[in-house]
Backbone as JSON, one array per atom type, in Angstrom:
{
  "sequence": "XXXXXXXXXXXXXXXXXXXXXXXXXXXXXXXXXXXXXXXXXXXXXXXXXXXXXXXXXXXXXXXXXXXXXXXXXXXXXXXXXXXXXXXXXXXXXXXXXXXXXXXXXXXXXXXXXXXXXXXXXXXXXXXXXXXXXXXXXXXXXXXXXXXXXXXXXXXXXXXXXXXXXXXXXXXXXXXXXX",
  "N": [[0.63, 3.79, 4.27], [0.14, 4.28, 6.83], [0.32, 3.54, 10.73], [0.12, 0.44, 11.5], [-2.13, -0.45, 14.03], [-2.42, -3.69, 16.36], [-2.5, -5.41, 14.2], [-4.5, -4.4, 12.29], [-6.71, -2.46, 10.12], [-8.77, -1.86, 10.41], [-8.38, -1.04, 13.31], [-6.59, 0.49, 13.06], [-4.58, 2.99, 11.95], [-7.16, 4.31, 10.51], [-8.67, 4.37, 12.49], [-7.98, 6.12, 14.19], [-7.4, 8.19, 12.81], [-9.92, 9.39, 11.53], [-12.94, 10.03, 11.8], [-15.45, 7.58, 12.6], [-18.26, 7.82, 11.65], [-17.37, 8.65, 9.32], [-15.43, 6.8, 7.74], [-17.01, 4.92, 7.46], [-18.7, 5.77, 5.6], [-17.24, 6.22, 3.12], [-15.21, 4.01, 3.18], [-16.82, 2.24, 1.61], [-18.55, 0.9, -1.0], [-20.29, 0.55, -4.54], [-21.93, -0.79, -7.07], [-23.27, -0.82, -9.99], [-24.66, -3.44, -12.05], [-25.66, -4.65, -14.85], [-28.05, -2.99, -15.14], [-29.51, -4.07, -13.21], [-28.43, -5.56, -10.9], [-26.58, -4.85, -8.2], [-23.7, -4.73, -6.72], [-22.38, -4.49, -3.33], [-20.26, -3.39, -1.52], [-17.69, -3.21, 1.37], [-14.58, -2.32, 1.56], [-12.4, -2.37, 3.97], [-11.59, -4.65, 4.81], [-10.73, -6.01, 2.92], [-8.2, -5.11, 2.35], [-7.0, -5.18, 4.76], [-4.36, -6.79, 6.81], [-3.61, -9.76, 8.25], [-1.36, -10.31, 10.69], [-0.55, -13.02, 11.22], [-1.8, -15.07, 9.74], [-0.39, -14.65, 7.6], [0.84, -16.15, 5.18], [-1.57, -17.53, 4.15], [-3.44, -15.41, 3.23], [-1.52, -14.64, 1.25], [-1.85, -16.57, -0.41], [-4.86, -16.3, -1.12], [-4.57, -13.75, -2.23], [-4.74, -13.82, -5.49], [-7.42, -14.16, -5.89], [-9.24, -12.18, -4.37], [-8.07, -10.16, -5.41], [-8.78, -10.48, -8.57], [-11.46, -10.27, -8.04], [-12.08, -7.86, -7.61], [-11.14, -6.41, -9.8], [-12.75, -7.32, -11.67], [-14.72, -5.99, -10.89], [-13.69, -3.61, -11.3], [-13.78, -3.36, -13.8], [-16.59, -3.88, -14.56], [-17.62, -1.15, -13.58], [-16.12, 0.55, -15.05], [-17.64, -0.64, -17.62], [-19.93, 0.44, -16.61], [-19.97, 3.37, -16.76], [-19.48, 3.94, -19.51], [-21.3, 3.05, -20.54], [-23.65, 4.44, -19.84], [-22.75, 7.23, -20.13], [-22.85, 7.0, -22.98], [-25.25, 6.69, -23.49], [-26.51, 9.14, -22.21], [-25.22, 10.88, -24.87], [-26.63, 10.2, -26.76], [-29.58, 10.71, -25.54], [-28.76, 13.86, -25.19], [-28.77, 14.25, -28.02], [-31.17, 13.24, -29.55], [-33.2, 15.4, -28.06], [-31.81, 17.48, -28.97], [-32.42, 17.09, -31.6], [-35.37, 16.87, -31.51], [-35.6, 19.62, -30.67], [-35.0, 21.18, -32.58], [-36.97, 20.5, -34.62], [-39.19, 21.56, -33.54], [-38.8, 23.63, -33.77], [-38.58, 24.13, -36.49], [-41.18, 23.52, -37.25], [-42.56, 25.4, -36.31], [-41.43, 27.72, -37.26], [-42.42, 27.49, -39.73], [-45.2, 27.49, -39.62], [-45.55, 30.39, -39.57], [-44.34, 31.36, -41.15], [-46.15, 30.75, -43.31], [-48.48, 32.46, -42.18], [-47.2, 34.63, -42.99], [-44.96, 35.62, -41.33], [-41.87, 35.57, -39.46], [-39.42, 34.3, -37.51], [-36.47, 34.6, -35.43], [-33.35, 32.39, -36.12], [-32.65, 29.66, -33.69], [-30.03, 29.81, -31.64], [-26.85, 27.85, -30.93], [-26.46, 28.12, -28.31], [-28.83, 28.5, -27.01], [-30.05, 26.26, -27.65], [-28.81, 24.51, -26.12], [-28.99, 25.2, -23.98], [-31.95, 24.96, -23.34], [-31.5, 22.0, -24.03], [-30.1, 21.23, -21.03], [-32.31, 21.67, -19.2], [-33.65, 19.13, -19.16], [-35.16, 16.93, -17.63], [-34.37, 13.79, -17.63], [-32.52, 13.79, -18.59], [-30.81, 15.28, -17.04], [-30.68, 13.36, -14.78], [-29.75, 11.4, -15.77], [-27.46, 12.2, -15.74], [-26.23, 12.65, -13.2], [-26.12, 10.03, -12.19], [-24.05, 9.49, -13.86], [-21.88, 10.53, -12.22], [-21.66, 9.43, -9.88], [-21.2, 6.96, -10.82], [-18.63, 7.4, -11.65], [-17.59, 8.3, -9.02], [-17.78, 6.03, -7.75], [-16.14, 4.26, -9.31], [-13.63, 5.53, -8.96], [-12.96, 5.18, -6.26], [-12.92, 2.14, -6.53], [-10.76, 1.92, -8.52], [-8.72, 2.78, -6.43], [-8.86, 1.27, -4.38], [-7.76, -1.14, -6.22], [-5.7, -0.55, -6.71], [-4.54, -0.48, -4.07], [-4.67, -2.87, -3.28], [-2.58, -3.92, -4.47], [-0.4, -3.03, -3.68], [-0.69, -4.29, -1.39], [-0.31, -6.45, -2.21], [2.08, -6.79, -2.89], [3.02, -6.4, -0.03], [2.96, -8.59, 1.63], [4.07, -10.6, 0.09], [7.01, -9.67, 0.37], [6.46, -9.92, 3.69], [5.98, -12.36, 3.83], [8.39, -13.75, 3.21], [10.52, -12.61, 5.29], [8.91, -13.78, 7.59], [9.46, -16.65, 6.89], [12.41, -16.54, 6.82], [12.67, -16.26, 9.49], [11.01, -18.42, 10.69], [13.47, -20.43, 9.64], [15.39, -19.82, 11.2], [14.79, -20.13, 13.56]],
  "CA": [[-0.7, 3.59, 4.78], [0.08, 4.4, 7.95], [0.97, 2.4, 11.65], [-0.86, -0.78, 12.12], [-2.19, -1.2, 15.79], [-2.85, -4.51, 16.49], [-2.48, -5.82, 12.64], [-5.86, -4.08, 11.97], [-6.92, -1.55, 9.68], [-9.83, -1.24, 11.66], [-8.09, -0.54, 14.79], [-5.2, 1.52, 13.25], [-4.34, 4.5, 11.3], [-8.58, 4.63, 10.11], [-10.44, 4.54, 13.7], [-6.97, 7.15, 14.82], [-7.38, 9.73, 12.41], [-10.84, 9.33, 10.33], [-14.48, 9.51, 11.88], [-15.9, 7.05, 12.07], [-19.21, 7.44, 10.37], [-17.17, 9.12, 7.35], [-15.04, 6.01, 7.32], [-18.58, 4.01, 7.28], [-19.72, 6.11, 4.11], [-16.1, 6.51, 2.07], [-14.64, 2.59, 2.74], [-17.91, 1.71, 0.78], [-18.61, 1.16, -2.7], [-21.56, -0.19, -4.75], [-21.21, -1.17, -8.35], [-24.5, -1.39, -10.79], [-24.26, -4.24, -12.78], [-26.24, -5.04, -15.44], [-28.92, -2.17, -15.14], [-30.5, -4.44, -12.13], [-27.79, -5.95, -10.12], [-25.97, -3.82, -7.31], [-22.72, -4.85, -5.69], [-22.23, -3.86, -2.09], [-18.78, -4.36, -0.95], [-16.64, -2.6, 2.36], [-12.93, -2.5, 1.18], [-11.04, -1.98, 4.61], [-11.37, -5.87, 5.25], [-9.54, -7.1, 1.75], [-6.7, -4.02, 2.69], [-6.47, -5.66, 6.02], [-3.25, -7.72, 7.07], [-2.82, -10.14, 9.78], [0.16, -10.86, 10.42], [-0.48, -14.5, 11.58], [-2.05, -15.85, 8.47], [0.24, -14.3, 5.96], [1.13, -17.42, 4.32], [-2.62, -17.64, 3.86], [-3.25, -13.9, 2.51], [-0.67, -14.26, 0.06], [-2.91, -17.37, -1.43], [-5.71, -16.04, -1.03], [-4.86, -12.26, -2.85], [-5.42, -13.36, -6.57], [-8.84, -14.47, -6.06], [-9.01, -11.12, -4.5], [-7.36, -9.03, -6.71], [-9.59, -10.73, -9.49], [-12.55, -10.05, -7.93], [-11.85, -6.25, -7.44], [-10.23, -6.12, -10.95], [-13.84, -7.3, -12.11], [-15.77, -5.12, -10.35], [-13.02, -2.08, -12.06], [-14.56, -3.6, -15.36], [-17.36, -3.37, -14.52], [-17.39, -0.18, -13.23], [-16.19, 1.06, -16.28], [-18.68, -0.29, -18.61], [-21.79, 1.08, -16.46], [-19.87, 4.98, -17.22], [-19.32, 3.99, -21.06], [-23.25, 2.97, -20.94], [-24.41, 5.89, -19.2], [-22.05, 8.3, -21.16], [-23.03, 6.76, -24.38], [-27.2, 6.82, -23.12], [-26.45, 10.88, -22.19], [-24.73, 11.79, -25.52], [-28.01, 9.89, -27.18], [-30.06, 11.67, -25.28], [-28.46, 14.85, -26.21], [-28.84, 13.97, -29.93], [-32.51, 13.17, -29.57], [-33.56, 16.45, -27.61], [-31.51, 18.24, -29.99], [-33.57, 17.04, -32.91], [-36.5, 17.71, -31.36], [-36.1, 21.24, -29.99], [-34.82, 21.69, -33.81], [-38.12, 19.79, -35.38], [-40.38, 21.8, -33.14], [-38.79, 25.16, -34.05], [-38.78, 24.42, -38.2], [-42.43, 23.79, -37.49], [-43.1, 26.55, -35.86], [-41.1, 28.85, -38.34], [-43.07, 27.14, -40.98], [-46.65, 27.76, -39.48], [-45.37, 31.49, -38.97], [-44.32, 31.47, -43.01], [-47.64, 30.9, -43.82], [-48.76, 33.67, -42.36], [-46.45, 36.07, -43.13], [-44.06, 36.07, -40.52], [-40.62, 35.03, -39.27], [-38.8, 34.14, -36.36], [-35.57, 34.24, -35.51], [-33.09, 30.86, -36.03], [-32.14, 29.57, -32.69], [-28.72, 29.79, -31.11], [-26.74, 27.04, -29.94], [-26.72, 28.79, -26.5], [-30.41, 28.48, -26.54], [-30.36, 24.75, -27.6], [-27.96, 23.81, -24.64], [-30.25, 26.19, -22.28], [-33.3, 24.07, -23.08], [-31.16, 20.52, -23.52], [-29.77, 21.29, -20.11], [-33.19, 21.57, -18.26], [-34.35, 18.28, -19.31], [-34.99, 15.88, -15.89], [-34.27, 12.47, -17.58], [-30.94, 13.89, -19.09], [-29.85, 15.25, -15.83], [-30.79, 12.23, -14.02], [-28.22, 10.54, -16.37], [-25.6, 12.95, -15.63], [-25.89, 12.6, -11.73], [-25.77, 8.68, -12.27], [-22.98, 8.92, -14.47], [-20.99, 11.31, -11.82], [-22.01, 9.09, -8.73], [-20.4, 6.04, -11.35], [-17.54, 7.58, -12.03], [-17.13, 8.29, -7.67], [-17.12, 4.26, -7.37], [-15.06, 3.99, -10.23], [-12.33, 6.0, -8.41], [-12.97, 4.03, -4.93], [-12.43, 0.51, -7.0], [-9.63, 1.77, -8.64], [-7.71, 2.89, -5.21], [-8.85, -0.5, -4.22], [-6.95, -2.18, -6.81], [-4.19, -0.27, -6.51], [-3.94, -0.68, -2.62], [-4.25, -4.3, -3.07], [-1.41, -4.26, -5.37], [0.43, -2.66, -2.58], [-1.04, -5.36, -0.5], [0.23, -7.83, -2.48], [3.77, -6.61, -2.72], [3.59, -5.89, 1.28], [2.47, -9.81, 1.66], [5.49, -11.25, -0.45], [8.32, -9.26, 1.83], [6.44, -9.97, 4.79], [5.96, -13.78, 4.02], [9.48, -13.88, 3.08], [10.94, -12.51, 6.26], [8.5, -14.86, 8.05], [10.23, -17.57, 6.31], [13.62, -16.79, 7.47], [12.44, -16.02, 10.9], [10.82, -19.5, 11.21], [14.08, -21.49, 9.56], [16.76, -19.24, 12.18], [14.52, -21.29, 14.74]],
  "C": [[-0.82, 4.06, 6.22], [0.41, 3.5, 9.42], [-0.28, 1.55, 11.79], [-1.08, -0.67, 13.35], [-3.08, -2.63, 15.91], [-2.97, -5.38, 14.92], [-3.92, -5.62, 11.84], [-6.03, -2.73, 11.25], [-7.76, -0.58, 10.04], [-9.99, -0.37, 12.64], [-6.97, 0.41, 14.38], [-5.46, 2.54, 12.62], [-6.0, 4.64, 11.28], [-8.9, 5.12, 11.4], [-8.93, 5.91, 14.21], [-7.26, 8.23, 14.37], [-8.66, 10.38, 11.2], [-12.26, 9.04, 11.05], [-15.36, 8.42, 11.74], [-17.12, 6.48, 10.96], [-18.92, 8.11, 9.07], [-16.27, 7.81, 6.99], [-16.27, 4.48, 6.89], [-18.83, 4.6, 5.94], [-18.05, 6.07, 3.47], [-15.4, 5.15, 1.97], [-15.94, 2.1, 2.49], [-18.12, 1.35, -0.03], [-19.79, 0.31, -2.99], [-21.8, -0.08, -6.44], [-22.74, -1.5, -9.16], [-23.81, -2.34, -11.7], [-25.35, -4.78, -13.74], [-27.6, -3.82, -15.29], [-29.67, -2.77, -13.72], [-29.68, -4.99, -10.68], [-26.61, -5.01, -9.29], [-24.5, -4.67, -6.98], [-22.2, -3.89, -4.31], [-21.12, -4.09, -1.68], [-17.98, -3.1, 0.7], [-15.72, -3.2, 1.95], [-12.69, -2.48, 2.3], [-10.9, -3.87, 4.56], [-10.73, -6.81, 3.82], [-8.34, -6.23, 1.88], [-6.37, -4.7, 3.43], [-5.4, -6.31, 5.91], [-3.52, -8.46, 8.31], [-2.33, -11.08, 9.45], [0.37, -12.37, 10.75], [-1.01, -15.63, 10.42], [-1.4, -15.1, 7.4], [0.41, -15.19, 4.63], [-0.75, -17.45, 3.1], [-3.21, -16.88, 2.54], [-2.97, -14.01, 2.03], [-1.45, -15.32, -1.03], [-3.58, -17.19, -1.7], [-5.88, -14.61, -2.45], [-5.19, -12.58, -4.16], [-6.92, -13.41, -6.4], [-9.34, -12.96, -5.76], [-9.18, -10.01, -5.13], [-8.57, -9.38, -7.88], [-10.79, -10.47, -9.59], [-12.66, -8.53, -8.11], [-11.48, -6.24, -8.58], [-11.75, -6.31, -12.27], [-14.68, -6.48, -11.72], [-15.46, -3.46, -11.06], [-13.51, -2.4, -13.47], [-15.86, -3.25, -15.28], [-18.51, -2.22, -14.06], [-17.23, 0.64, -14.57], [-17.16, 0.7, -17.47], [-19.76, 0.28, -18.11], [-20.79, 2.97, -16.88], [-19.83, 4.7, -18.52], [-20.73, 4.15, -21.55], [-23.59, 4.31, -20.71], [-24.01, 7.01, -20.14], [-22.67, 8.12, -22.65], [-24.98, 7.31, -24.37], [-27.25, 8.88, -23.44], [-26.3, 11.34, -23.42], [-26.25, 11.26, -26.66], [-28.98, 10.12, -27.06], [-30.27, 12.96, -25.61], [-28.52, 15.1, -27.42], [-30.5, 14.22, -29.84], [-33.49, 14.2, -29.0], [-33.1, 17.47, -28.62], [-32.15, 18.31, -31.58], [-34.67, 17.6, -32.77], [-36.71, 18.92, -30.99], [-35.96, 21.96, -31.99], [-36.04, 21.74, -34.41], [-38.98, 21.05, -34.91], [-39.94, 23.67, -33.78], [-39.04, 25.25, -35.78], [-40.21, 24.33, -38.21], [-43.55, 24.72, -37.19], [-42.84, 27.94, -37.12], [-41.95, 28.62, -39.39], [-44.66, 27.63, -40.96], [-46.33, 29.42, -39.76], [-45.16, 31.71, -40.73], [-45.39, 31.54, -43.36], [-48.13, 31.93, -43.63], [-48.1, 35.03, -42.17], [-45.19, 36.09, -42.04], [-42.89, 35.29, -40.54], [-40.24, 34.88, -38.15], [-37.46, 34.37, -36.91], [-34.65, 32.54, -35.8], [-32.73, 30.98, -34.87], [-30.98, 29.45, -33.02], [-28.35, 28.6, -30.71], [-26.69, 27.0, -28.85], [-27.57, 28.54, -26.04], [-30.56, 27.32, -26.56], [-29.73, 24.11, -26.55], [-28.88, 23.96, -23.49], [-31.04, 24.97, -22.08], [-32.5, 22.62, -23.17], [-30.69, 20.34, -21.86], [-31.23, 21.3, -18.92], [-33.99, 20.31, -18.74], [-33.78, 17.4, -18.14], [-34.49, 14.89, -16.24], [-32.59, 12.69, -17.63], [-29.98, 14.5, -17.6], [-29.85, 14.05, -14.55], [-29.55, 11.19, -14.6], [-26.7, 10.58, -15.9], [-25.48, 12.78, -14.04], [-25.27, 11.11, -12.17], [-24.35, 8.56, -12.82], [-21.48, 9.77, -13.23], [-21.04, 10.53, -10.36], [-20.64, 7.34, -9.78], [-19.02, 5.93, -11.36], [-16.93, 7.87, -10.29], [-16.46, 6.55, -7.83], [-16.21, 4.13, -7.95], [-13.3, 4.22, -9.22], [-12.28, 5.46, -7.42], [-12.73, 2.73, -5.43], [-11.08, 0.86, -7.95], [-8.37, 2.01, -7.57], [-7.44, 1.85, -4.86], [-8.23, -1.19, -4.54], [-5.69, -1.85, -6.68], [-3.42, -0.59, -4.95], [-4.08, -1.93, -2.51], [-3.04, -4.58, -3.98], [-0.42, -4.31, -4.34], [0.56, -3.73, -1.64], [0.28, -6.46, -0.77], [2.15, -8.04, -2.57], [4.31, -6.55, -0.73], [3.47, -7.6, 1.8], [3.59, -10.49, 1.28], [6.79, -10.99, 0.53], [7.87, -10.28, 3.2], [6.4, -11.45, 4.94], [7.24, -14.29, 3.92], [10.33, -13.57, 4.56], [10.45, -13.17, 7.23], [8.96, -16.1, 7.92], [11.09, -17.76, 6.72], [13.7, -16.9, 9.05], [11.89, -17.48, 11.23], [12.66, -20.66, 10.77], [15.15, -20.77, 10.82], [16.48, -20.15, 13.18], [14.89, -22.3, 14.82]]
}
């Protein structure tokens, strides 16, 4: 992770070698939940350590961990939704660009004529310029960002939690030597 200054994440490696207003937008995250409910969270302050309440910290990390471990759930079902909405989407545009062309070929039968059949090249073309369906696909690519920011999360509190155990442990011996 880098050198602590001052037992702060705040104050160390981040504000040393990271902008601060990109560490303002990238230790961020924000989690839809339920189609209406947001979660807002800044990670550096559950990364953090200090070293004077360790004992504490180390009680403290499942609740933690559990909370972040929920938020990676639910994280993953808003991309399953979204993904599943898009490929439903795609189905239902695809019917209709089909519907509208057999009824077109059909008026054109009547009087005498023909069209060509469409291409699937051509059906992508036109499913691809539909606004709702690319509004999906941003959402689902902005989902899948958080996703990857709450899974670092969990993983760097894992780290946490293993760096918490040592360090409460060597705290331990260091208070009985006294």
């Amino acid at each position: 992770m880098g050198t602590f200054e001052n037992g702060s994440l705040e104050n160390g490696w981040y504000k040393s070698n990271i902008p601060t207003e990109v560490v303002n937008y990238l230790c961020k995250v924000s989690i839809k939940i339920n189609d209406d409910k947001v979660v807002n969270r800044d990670f550096l302050a559950d990364l953090d350590i200090d070293y004077e309440l360790i004992e504490q910290a180390l009680l403290e990390m499942p609740s933690v961990f559990s909370f972040w471990m929920m938020l990676l759930s639910e994280s993953e079902a808003n991309i399953n939704l979204l993904d599943r909405k898009i490929k439903f989407n795609r189905a239902r545009i695809h019917i209709a660009i089909l519907d509208a062309h057999d009824k077109k070929q059909e008026e054109l039968r009547k009087q005498g004529l023909t069209i060509e059949r469409m291409t699937q090249g051509t059906i992508k073309e036109i499913i691809e310029t539909d606004e709702d369906l690319n509004r999906l696909e941003v959402r689902l690519i902005l989902a899948r960002k958080a996703h990857v920011k709450v899974r670092a999360v969990v993983d760097a509190l894992r780290m946490k939690s293993d760096n918490l155990r040592s360090l409460a442990g060597f705290k331990r011996q260091e208070k009985q030597s006294h």
